[in-house]
N, CA, C and O atoms as a printed pandas DataFrame, in Angstrom:
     atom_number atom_name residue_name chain_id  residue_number  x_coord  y_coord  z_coord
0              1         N          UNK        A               1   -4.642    8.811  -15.157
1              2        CA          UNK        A               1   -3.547    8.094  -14.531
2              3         C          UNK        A               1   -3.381    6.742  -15.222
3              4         O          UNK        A               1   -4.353    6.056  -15.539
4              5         N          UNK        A               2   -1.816    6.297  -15.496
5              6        CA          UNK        A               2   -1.886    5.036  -15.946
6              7         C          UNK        A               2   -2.486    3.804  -14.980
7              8         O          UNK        A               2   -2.487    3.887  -13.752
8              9         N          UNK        A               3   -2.933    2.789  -15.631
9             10        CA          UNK        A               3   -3.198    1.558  -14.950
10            11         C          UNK        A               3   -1.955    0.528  -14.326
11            12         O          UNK        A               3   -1.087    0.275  -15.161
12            13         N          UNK        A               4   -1.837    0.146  -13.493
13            14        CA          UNK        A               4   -0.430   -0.756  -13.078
14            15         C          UNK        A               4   -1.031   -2.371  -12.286
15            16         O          UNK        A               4   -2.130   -2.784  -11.914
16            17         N          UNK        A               5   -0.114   -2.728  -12.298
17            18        CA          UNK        A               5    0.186   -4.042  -11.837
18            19         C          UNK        A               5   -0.046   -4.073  -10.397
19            20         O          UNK        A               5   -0.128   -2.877  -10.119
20            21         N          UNK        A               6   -0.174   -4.621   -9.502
21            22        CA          UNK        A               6   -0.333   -4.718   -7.931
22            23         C          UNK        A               6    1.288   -4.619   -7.750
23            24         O          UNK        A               6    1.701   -3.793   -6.935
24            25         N          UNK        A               7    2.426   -5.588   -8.622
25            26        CA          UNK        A               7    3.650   -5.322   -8.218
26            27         C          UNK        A               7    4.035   -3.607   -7.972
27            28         O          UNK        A               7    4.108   -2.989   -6.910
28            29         N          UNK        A               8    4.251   -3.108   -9.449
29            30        CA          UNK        A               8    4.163   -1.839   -9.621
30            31         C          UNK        A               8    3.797   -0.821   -8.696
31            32         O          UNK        A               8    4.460    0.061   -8.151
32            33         N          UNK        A               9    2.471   -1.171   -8.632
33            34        CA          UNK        A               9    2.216   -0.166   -7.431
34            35         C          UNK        A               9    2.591   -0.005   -6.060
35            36         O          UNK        A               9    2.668    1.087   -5.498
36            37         N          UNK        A              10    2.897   -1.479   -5.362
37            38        CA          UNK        A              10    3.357   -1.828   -4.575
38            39         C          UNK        A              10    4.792   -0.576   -4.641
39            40         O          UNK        A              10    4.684    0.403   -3.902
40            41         N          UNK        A              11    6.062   -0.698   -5.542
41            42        CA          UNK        A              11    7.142   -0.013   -5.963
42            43         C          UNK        A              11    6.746    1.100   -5.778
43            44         O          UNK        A              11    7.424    1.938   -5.184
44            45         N          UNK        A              12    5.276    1.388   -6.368
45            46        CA          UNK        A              12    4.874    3.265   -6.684
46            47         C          UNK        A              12    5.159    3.725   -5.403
47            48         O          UNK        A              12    6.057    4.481   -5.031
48            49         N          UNK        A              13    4.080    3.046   -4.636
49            50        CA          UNK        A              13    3.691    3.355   -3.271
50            51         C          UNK        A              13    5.118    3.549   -2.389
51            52         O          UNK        A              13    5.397    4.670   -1.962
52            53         N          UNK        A              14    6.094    2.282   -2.115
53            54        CA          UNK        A              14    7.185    2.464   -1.698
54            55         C          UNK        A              14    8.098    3.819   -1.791
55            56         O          UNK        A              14    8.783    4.290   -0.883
56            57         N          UNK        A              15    7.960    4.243   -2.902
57            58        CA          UNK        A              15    8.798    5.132   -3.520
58            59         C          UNK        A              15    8.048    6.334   -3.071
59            60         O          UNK        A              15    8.894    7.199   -2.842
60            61         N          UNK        A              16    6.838    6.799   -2.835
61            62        CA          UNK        A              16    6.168    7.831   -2.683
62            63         C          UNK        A              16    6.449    8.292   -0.925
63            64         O          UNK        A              16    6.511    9.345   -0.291
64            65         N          UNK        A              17    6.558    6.882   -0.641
65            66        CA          UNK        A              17    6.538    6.698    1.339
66            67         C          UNK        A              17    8.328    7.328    1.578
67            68         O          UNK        A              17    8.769    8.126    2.405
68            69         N          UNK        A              18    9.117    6.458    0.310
69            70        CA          UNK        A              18   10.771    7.115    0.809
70            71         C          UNK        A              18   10.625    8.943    0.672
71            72         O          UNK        A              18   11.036    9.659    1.585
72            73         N          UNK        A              19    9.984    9.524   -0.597
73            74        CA          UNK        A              19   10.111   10.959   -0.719
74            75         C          UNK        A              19    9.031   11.566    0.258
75            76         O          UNK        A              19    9.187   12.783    0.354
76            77         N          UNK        A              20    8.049   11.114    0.964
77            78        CA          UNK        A              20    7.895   11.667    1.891
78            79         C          UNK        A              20    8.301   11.624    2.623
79            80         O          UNK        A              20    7.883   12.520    3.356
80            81         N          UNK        A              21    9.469   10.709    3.349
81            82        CA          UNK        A              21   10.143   10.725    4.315
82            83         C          UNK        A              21    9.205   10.013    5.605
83            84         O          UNK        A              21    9.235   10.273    6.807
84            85         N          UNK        A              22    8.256    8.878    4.742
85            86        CA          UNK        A              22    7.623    8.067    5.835
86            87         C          UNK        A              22    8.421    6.106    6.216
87            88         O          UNK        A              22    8.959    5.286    5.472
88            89         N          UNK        A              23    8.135    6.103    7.489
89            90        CA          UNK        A              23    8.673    4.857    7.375
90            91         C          UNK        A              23    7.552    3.615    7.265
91            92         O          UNK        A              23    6.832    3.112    8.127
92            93         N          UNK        A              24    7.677    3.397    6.142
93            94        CA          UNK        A              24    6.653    2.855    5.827
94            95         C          UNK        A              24    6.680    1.988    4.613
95            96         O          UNK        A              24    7.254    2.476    3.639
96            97         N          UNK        A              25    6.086    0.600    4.464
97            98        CA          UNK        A              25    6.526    0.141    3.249
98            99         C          UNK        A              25    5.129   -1.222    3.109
99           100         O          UNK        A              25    4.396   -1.672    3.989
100          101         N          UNK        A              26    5.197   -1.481    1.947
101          102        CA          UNK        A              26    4.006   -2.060    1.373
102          103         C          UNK        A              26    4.678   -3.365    0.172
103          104         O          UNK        A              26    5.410   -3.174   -0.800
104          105         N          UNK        A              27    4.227   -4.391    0.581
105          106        CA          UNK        A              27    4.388   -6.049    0.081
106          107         C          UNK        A              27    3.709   -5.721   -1.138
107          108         O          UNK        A              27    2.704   -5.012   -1.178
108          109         N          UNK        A              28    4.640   -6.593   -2.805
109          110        CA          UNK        A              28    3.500   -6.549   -3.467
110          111         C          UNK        A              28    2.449   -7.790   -3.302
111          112         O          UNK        A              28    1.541   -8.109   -4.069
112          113         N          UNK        A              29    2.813   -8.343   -2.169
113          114        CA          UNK        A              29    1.668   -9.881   -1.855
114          115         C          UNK        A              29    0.449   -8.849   -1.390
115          116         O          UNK        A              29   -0.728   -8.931   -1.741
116          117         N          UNK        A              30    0.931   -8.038   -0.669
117          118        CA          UNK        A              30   -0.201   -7.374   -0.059
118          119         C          UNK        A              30   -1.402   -6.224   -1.153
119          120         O          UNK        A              30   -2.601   -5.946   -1.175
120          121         N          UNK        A              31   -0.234   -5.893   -1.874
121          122        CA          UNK        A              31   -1.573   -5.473   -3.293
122          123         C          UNK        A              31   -1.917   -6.355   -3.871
123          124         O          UNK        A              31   -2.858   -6.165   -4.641
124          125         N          UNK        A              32   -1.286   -7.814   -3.771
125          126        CA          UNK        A              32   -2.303   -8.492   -5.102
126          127         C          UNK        A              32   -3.556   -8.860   -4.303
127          128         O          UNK        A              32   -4.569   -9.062   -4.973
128          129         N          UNK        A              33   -3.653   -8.993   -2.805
129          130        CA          UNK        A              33   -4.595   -9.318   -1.993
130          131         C          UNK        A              33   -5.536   -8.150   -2.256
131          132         O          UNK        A              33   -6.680   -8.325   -2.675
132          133         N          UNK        A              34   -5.024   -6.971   -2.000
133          134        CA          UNK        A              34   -6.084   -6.104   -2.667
134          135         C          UNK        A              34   -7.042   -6.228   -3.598
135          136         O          UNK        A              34   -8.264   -6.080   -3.582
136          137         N          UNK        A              35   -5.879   -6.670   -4.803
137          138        CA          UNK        A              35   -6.519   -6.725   -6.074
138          139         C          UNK        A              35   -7.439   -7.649   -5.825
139          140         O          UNK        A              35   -8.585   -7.375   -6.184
140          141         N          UNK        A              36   -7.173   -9.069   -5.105
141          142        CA          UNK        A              36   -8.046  -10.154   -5.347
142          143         C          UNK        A              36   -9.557   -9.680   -4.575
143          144         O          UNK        A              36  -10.704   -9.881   -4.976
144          145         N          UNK        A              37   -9.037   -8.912   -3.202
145          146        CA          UNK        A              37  -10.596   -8.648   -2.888
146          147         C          UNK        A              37  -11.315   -7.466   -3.167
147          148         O          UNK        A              37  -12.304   -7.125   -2.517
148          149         N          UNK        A              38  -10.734   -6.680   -4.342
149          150        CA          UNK        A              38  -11.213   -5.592   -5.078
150          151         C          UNK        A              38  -11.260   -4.341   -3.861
151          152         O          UNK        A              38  -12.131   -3.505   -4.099
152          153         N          UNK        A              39  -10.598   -4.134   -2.823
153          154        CA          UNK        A              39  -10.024   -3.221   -2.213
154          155         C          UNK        A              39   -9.864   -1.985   -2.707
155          156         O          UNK        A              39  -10.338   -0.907   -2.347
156          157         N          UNK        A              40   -8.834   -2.400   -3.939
157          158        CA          UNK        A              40   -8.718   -1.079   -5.083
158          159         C          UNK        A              40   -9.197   -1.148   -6.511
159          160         O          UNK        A              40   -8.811   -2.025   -7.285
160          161         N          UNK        A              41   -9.838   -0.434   -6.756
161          162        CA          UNK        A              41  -10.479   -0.735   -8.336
162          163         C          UNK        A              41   -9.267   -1.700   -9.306
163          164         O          UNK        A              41   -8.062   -1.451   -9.341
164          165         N          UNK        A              42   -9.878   -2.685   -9.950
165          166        CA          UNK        A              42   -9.029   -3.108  -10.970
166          167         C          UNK        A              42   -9.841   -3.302  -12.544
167          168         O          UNK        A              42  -11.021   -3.356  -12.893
168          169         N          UNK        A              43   -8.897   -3.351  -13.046
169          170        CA          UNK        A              43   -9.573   -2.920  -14.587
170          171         C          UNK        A              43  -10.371   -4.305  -14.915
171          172         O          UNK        A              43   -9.885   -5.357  -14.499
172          173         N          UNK        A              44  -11.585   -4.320  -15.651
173          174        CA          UNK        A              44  -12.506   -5.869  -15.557
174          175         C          UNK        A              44  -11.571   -6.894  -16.452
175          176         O          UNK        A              44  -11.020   -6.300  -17.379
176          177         N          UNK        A              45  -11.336   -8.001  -16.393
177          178        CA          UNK        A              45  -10.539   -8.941  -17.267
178          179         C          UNK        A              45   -9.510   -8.254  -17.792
179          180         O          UNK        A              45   -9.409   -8.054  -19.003
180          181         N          UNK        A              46   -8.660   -7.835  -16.910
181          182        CA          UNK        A              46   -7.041   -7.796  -17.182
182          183         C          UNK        A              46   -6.245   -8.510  -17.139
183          184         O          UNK        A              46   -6.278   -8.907  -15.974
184          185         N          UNK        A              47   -5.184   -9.189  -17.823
185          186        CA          UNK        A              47   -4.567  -10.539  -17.789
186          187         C          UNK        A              47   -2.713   -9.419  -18.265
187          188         O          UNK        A              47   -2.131   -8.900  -19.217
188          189         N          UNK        A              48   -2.603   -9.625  -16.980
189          190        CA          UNK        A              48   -2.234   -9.528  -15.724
190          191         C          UNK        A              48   -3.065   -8.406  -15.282
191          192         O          UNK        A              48   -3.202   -7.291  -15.786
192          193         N          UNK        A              49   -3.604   -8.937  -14.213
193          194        CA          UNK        A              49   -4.805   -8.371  -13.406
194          195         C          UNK        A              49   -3.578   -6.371  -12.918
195          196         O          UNK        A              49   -2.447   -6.233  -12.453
196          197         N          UNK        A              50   -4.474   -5.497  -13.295
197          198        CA          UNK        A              50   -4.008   -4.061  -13.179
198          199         C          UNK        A              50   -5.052   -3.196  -12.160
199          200         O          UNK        A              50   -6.233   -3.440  -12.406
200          201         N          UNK        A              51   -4.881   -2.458  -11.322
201          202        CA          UNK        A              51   -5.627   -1.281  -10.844
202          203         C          UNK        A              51   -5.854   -0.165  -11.708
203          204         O          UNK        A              51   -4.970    0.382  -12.368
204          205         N          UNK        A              52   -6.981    0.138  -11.688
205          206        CA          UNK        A              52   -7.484    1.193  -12.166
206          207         C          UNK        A              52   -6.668    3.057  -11.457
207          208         O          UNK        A              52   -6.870    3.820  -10.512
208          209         N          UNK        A              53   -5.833    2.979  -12.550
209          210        CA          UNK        A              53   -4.831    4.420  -12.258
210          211         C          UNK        A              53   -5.039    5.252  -10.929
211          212         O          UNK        A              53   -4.392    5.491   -9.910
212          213         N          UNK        A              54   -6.461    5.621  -11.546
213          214        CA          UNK        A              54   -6.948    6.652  -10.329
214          215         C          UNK        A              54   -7.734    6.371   -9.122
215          216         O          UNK        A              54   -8.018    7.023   -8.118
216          217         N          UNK        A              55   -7.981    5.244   -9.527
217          218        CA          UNK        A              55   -8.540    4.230   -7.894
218          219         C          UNK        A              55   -7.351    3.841   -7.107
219          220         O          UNK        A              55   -7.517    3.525   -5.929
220          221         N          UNK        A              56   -6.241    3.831   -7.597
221          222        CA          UNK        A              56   -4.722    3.561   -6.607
222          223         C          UNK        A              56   -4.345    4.931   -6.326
223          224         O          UNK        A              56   -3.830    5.227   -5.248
224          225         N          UNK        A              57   -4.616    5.951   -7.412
225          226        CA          UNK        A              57   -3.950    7.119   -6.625
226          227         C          UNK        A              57   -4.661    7.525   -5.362
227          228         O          UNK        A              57   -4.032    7.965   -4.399
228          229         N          UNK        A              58   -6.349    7.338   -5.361
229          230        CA          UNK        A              58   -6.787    7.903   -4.237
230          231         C          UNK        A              58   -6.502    6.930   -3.173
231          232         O          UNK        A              58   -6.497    7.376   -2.025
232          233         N          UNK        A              59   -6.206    5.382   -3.391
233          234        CA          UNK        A              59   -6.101    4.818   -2.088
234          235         C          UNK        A              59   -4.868    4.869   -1.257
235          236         O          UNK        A              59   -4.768    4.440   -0.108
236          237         N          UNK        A              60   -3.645    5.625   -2.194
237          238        CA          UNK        A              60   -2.637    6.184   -1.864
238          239         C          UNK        A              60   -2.724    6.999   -0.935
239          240         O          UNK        A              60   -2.402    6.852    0.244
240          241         N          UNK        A              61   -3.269    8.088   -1.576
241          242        CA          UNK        A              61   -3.089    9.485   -0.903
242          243         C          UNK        A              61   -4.026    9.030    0.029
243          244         O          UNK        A              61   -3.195    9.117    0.932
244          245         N          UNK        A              62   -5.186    8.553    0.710
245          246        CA          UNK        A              62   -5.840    8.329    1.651
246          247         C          UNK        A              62   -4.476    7.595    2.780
247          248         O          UNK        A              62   -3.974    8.082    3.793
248          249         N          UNK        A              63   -4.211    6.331    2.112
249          250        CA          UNK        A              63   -3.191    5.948    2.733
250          251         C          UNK        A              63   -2.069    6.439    3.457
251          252         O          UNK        A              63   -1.664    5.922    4.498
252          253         N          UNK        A              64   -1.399    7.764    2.727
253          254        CA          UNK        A              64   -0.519    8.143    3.169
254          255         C          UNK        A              64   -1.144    8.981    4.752
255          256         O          UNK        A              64   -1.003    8.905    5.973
256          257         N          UNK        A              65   -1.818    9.695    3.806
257          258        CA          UNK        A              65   -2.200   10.997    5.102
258          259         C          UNK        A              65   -2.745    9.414    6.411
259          260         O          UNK        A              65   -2.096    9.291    7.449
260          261         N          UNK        A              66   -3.663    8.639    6.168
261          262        CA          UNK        A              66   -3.573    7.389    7.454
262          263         C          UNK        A              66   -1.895    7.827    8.079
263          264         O          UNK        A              66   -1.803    8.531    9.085
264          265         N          UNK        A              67   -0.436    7.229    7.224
265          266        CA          UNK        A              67    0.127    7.028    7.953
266          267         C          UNK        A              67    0.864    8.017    8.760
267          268         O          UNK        A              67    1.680    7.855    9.668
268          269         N          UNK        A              68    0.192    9.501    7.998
269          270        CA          UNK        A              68    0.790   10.701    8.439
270          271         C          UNK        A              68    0.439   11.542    9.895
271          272         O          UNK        A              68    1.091   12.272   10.640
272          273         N          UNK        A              69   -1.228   10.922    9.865
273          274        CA          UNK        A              69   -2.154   11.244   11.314
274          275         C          UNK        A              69   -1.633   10.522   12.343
275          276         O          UNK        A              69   -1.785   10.797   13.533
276          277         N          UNK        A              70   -0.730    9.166   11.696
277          278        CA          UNK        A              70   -0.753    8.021   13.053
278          279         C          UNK        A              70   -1.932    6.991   12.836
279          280         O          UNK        A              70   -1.842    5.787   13.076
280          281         N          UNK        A              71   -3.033    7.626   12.354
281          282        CA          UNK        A              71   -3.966    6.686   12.326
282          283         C          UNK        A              71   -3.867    5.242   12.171
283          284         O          UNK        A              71   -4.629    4.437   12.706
284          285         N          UNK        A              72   -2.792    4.928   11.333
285          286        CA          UNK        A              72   -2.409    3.385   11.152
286          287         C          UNK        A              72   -0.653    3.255   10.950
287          288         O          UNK        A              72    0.056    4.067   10.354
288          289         N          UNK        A              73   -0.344    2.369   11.428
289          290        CA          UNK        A              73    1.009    2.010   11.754
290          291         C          UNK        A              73    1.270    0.796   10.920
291          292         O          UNK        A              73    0.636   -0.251   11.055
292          293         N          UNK        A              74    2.492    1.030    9.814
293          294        CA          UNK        A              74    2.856   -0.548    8.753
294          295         C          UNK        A              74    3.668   -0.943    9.059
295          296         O          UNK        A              74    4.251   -1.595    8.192
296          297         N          UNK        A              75    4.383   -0.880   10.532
297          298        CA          UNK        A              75    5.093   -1.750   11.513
298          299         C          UNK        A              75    4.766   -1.633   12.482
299          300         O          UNK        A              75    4.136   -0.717   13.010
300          301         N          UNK        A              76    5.262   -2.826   12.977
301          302        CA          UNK        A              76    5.407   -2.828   14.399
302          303         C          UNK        A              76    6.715   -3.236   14.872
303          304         O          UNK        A              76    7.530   -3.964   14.304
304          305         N          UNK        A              77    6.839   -2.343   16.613
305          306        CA          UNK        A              77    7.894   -2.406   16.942
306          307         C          UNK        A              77    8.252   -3.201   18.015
307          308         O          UNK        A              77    8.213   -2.983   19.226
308          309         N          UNK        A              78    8.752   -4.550   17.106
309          310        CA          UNK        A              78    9.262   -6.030   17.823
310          311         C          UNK        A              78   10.137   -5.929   18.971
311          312         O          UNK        A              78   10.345   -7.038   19.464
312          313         N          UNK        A              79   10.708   -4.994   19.551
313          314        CA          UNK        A              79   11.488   -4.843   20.646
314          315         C          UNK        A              79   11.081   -4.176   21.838
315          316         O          UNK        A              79   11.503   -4.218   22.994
316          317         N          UNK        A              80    9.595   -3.167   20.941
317          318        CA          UNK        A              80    9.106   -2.553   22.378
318          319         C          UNK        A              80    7.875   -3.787   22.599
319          320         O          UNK        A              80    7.461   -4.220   23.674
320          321         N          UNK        A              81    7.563   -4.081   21.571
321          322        CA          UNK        A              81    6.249   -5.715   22.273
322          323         C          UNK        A              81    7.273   -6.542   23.012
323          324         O          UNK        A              81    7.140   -6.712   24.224
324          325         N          UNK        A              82    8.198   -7.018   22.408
325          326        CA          UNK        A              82    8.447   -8.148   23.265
326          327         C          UNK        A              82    8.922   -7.092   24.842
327          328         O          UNK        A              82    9.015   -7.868   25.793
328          329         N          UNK        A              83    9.122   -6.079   25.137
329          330        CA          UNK        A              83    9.616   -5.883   26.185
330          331         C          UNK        A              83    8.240   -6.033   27.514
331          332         O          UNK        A              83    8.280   -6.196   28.733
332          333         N          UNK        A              84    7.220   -5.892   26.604
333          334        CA          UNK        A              84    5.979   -6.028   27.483
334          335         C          UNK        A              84    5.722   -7.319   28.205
335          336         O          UNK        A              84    5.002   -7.476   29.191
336          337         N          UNK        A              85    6.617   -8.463   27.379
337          338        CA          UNK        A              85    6.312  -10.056   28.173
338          339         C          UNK        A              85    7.237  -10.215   28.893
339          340         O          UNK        A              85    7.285  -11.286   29.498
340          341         N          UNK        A              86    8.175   -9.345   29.073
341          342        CA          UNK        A              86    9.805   -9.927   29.560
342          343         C          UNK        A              86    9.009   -9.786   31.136
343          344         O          UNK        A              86    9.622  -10.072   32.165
């Protein structure tokens, strides 16, 4: 698998969530945080810091099936919380 950028993947990921038909979407602030706390493999002294191809594909596909079980939710829904304080 190629190596990518935290932006990039961020895009990959997006794009993988529209053709599955998940609602679901991913910051590239939130992969570079990855990257910074090594979350997902990144390649050693990359300048621009890259993930390791196949260490993003598996945290993908782990990811997805998460958002496919329910197991984890990448929104939340601001109209049914706030209805809980009204």
């Amino acid at each position: 698998m190629q190596n990518l950028t935290p932006y990039a993947a961020a895009q990959v990921a997006n794009k993988v969530f529209e053709l599955k038909g998940l609602n679901a979407s991913i910051t590239p602030q939130m992969m570079y945080g990855y990257a910074r706390n090594q979350r997902i493999e990144t390649v050693p002294d990359s300048k621009p810091v890259q993930f390791v191809g196949d260490a993003f594909k598996e945290w993908l596909d782990q990811y997805v099936k998460k958002i496919e079980t329910g197991e984890t939710t990448t929104r939340t829904d601001f109209d049914k919380l706030a209805a809980e304080f009204v």
